[in-house]
Every structure is written in C-alpha cells, then in structure tokens.
Gaussian input, Z-matrix of N, CA and C with variables (Angstrom, degrees):
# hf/3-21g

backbone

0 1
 N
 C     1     B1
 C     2     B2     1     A1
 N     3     B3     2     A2     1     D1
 C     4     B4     3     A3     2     D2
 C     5     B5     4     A4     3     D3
 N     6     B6     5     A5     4     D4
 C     7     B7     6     A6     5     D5
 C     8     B8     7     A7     6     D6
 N     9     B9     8     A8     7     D7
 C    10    B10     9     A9     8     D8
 C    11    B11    10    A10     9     D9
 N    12    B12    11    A11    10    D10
 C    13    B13    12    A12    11    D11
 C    14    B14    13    A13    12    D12
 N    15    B15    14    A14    13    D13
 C    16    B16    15    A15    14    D14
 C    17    B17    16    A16    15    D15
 N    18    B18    17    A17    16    D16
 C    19    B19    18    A18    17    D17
 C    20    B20    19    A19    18    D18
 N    21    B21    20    A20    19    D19
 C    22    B22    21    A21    20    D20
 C    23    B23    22    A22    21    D21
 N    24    B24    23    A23    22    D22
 C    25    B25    24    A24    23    D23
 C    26    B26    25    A25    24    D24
 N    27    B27    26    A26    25    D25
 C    28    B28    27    A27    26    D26
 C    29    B29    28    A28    27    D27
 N    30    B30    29    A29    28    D28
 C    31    B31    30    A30    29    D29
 C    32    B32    31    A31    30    D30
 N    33    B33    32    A32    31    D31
 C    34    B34    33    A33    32    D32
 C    35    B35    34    A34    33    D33
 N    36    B36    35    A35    34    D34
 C    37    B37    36    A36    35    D35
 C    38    B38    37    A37    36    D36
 N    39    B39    38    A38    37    D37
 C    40    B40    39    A39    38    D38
 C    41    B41    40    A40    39    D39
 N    42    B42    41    A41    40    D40
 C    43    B43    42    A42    41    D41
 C    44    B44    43    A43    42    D42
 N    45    B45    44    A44    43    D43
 C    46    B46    45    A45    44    D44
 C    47    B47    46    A46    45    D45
 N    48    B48    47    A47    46    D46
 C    49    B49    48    A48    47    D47
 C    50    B50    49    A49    48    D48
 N    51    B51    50    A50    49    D49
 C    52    B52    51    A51    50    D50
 C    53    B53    52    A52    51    D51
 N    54    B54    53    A53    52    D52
 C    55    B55    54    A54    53    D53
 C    56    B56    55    A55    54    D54
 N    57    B57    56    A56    55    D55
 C    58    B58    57    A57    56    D56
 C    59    B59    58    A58    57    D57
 N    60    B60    59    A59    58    D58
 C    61    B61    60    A60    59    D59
 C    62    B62    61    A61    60    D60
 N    63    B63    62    A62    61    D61
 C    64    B64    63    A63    62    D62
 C    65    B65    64    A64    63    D63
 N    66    B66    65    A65    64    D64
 C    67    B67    66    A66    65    D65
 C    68    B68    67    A67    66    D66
 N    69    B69    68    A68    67    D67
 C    70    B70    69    A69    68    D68
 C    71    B71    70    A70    69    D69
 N    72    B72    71    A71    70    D70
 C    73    B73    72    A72    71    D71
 C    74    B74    73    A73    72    D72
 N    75    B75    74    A74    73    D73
 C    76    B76    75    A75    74    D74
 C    77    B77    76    A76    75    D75
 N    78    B78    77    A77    76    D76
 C    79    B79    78    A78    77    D77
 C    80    B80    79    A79    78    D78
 N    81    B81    80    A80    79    D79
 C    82    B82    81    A81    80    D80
 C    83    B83    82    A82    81    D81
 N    84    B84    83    A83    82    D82
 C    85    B85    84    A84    83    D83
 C    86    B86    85    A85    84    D84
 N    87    B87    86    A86    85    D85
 C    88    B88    87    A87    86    D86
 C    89    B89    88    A88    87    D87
 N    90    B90    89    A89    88    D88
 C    91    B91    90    A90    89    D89
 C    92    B92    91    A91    90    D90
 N    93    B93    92    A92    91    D91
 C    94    B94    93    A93    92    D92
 C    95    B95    94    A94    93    D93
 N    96    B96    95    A95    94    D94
 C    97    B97    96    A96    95    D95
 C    98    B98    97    A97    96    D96
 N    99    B99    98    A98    97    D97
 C   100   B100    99    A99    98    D98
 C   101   B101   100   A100    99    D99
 N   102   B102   101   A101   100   D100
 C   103   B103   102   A102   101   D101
 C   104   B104   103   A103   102   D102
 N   105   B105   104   A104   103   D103
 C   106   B106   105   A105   104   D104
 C   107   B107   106   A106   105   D105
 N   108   B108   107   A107   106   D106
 C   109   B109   108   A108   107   D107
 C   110   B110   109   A109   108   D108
 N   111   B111   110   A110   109   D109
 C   112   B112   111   A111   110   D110
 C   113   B113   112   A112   111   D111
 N   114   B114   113   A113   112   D112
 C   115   B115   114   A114   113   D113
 C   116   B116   115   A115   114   D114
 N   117   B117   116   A116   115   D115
 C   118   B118   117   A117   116   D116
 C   119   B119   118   A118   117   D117
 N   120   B120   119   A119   118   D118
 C   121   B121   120   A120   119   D119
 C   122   B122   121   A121   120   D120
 N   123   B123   122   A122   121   D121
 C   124   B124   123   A123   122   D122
 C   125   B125   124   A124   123   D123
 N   126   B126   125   A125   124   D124
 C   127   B127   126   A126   125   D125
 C   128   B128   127   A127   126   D126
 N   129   B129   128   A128   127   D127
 C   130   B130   129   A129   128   D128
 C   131   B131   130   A130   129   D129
 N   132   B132   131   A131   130   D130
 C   133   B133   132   A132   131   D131
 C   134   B134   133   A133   132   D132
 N   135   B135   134   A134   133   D133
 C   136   B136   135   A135   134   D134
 C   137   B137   136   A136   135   D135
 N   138   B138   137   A137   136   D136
 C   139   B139   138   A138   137   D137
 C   140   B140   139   A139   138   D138
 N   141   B141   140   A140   139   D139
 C   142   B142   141   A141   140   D140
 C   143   B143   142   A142   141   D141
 N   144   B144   143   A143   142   D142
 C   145   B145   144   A144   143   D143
 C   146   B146   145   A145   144   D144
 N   147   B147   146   A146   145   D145
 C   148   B148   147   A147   146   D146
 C   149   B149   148   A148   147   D147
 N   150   B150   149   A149   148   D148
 C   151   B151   150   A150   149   D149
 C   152   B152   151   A151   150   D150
 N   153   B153   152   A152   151   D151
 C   154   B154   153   A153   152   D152
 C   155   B155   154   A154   153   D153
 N   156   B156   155   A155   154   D154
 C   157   B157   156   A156   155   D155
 C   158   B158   157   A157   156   D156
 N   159   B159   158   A158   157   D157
 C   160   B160   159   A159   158   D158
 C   161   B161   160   A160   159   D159
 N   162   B162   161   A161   160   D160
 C   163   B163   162   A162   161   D161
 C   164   B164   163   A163   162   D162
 N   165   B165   164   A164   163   D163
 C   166   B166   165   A165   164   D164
 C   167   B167   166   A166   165   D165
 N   168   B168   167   A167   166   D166
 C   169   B169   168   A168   167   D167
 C   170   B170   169   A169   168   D168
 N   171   B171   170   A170   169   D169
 C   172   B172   171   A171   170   D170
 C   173   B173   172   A172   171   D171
 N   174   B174   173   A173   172   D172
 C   175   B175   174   A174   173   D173
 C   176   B176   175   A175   174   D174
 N   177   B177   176   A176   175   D175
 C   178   B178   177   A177   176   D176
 C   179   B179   178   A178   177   D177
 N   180   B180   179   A179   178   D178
 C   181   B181   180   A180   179   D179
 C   182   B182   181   A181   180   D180
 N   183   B183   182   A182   181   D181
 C   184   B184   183   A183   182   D182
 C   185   B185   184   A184   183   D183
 N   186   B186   185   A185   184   D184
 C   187   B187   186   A186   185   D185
 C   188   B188   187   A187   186   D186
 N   189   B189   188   A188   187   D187
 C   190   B190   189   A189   188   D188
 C   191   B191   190   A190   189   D189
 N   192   B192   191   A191   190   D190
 C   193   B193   192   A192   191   D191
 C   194   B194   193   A193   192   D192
 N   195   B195   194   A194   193   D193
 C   196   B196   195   A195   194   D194
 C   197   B197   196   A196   195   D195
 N   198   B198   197   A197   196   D196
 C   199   B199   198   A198   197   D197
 C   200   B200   199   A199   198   D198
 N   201   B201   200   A200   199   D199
 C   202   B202   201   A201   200   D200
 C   203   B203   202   A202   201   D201
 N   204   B204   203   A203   202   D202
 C   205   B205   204   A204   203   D203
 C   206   B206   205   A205   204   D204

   B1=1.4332
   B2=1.5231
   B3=1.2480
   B4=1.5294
   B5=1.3830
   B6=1.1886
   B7=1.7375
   B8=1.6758
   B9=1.6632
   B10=1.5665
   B11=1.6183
   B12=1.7447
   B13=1.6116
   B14=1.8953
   B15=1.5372
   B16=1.4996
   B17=1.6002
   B18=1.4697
   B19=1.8347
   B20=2.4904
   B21=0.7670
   B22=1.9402
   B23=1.3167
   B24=1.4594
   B25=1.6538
   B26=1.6943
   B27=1.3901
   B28=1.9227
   B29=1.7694
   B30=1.2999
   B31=1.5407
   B32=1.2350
   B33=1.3633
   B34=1.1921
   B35=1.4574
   B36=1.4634
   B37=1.4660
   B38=1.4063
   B39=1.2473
   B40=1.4733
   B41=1.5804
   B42=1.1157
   B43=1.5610
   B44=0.9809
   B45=1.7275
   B46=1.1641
   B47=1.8046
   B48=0.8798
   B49=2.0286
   B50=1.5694
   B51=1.5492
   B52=1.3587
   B53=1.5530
   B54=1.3880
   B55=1.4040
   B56=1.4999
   B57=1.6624
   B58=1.1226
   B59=1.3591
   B60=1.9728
   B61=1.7516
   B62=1.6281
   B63=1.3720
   B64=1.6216
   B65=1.6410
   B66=1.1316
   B67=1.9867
   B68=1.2013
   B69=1.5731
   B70=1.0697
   B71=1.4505
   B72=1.7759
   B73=1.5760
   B74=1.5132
   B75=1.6576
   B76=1.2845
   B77=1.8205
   B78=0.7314
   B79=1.7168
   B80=1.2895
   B81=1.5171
   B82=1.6539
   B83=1.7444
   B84=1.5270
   B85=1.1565
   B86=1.2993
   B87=1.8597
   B88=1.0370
   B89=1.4680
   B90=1.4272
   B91=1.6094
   B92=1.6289
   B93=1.4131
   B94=1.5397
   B95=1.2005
   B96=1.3633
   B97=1.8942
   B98=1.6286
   B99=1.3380
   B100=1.5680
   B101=2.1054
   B102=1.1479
   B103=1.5830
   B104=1.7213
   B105=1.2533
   B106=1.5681
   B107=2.0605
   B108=1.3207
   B109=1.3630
   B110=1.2584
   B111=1.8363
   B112=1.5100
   B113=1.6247
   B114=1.4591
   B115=1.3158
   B116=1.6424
   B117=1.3304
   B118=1.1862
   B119=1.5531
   B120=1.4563
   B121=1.7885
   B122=1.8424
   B123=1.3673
   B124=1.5660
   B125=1.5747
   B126=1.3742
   B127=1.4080
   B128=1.5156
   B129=2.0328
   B130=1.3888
   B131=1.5281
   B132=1.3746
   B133=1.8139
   B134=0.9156
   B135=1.9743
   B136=1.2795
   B137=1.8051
   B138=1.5798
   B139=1.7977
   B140=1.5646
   B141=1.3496
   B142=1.2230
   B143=1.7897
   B144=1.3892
   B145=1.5513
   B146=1.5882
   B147=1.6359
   B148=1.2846
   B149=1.4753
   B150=1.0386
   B151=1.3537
   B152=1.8406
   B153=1.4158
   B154=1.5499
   B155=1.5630
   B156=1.5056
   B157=1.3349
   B158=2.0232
   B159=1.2452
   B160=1.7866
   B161=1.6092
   B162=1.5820
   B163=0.9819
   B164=1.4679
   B165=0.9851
   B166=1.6163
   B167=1.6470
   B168=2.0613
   B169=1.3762
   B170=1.4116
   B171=1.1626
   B172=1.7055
   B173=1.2480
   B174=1.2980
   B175=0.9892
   B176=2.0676
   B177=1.6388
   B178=1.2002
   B179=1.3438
   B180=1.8652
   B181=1.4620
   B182=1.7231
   B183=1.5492
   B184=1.6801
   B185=1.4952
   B186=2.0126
   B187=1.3541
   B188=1.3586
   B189=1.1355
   B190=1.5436
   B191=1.7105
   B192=0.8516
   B193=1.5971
   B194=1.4496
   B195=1.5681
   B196=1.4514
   B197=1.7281
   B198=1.4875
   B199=1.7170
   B200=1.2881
   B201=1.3774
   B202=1.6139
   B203=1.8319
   B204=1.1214
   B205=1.2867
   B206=2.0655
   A1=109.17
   A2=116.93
   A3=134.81
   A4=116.75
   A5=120.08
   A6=100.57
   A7=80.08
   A8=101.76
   A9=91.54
   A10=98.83
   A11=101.85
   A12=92.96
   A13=102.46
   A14=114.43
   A15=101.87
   A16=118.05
   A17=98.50
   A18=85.51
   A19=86.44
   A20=94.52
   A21=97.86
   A22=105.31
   A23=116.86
   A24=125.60
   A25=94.73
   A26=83.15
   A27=88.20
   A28=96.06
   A29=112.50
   A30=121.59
   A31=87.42
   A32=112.91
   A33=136.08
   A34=120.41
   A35=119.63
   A36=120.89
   A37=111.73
   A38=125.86
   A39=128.09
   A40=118.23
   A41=107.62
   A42=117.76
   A43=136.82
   A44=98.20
   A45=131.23
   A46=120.04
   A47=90.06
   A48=107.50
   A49=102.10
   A50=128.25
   A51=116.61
   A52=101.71
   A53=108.50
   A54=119.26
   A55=105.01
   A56=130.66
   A57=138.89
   A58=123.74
   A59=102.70
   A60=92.32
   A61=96.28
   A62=107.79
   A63=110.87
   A64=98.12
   A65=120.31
   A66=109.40
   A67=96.51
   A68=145.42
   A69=152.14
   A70=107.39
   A71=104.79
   A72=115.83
   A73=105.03
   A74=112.84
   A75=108.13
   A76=122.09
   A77=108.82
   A78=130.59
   A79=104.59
   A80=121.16
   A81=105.01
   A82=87.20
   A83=111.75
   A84=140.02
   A85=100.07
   A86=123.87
   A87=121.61
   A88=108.73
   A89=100.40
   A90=105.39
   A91=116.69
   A92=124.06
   A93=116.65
   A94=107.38
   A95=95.19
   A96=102.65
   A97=104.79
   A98=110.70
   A99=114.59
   A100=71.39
   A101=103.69
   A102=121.46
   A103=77.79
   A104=103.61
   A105=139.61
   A106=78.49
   A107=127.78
   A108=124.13
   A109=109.35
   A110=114.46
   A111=123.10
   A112=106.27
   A113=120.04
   A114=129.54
   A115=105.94
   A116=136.08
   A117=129.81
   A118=132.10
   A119=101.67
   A120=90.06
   A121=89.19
   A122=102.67
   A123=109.23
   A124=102.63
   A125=104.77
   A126=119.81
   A127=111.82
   A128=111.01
   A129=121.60
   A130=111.68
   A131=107.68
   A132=119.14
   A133=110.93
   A134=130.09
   A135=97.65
   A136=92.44
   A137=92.74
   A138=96.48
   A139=88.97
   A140=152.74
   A141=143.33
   A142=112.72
   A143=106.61
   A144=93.29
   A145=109.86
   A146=129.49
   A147=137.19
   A148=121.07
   A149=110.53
   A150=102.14
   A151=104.84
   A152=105.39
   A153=113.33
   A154=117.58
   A155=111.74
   A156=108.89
   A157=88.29
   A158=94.51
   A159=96.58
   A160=94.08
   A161=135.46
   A162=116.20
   A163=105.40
   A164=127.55
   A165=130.41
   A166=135.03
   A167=96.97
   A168=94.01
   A169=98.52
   A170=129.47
   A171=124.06
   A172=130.29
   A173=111.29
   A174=123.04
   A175=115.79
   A176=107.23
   A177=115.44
   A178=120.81
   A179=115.58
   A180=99.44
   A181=124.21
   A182=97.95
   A183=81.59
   A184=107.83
   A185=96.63
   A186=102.34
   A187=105.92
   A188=125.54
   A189=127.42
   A190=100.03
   A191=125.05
   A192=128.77
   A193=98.84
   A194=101.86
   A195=112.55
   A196=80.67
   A197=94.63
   A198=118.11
   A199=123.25
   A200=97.83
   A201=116.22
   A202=104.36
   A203=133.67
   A204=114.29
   A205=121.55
   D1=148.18
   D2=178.32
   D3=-113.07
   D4=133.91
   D5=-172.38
   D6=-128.21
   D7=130.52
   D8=-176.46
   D9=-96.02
   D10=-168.14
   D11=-164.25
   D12=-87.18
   D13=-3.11
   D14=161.53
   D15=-86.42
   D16=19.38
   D17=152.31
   D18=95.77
   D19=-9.81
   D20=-176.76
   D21=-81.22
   D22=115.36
   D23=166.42
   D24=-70.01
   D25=152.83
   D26=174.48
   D27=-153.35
   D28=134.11
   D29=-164.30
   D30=-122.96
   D31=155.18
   D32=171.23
   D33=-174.66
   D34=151.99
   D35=-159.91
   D36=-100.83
   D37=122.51
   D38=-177.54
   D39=-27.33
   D40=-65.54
   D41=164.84
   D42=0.65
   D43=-59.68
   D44=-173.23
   D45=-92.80
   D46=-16.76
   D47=174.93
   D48=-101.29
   D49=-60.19
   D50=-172.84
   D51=-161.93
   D52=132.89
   D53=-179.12
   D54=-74.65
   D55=-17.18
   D56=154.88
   D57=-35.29
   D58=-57.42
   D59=-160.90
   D60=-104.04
   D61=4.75
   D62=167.75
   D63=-63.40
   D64=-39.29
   D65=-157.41
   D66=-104.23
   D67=-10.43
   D68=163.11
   D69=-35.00
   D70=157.64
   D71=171.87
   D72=-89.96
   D73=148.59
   D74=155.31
   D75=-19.30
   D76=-75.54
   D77=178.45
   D78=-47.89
   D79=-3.87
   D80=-166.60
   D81=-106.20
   D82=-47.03
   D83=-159.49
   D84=-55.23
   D85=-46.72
   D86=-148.93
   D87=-112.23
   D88=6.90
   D89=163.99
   D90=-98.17
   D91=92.67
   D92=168.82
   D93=-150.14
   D94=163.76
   D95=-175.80
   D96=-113.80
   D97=-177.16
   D98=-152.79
   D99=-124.54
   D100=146.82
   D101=-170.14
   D102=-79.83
   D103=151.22
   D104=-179.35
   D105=-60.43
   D106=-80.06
   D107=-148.58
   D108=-58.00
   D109=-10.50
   D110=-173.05
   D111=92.43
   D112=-31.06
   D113=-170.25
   D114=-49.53
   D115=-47.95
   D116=171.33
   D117=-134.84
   D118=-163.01
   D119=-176.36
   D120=-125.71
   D121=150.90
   D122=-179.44
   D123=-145.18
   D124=122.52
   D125=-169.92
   D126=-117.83
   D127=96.21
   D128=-148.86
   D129=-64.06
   D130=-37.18
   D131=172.23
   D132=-49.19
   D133=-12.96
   D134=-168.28
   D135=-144.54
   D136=4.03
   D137=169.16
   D138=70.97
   D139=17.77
   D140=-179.53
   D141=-91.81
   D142=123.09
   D143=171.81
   D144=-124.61
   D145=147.97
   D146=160.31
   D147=-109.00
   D148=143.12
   D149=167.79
   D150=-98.86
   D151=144.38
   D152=-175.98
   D153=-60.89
   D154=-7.12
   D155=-170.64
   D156=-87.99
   D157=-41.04
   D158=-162.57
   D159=-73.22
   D160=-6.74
   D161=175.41
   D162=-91.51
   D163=-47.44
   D164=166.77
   D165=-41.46
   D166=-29.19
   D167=175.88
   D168=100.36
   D169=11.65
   D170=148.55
   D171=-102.90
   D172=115.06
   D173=178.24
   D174=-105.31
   D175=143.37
   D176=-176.36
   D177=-113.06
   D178=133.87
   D179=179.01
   D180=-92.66
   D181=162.11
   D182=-176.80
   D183=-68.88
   D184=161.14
   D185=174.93
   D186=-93.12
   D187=-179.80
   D188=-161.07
   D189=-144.92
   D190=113.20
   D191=174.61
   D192=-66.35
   D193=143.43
   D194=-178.44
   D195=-101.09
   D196=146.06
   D197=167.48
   D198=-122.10
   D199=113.81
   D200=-172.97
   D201=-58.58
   D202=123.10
   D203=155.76
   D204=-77.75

C-alpha cells in the first residue's frame, strides 16, 4: 500500500509492479529507501528500483517539440 501525501491509500499487487519483490524475503521487501528527489523507491537487497508514478498507475505521454519551419 501507498498512502499518497493527499491522504489516498493506493493498493496494488506485487505481481503486477515487479516479479522481483513478489519472490523476495520479508527482509528483502522491507528494506528500501525513498530516492533523495522523492521520485522513487529503491530496494538495495534486491538492486530493485520503481518509480512512484509506475507504482500508482500513472503513466506520461511524450512531449513533442513543435518545429518552426
């Protein structure tokens, strides 16, 4: 579970985020740090990183430069 900072639980099933911290040990799972920019979570036991948007289910499209002719 994710509790964002407006107060919203957000669940989601291991499975579905990383086949990594699905087979992981307790102890592997529950050791990670939050990235210095806040942008993600990185869990060193297992070298695994997410970014919080891909754990939440946001996804962004590319921007496209407009070209002057």
């Amino acid at each position: 579970m994710v509790l964002t900072v407006d107060g919203e639980e957000r669940r989601f099933k291991l499975k579905e985020v990383s086949p990594v911290l699905e087979n992981a040990s307790d102890l592997e799972r529950s050791t990670f740090e939050i990235s210095p920019s806040g942008y993600g979570i990185h869990w060193p036991l297992l070298d695994e990183d997410i970014s919080i948007d891909a754990l939440i289910g946001i996804t962004h499209s590319p921007q496209w430069e407009r070209k002057i002719a």
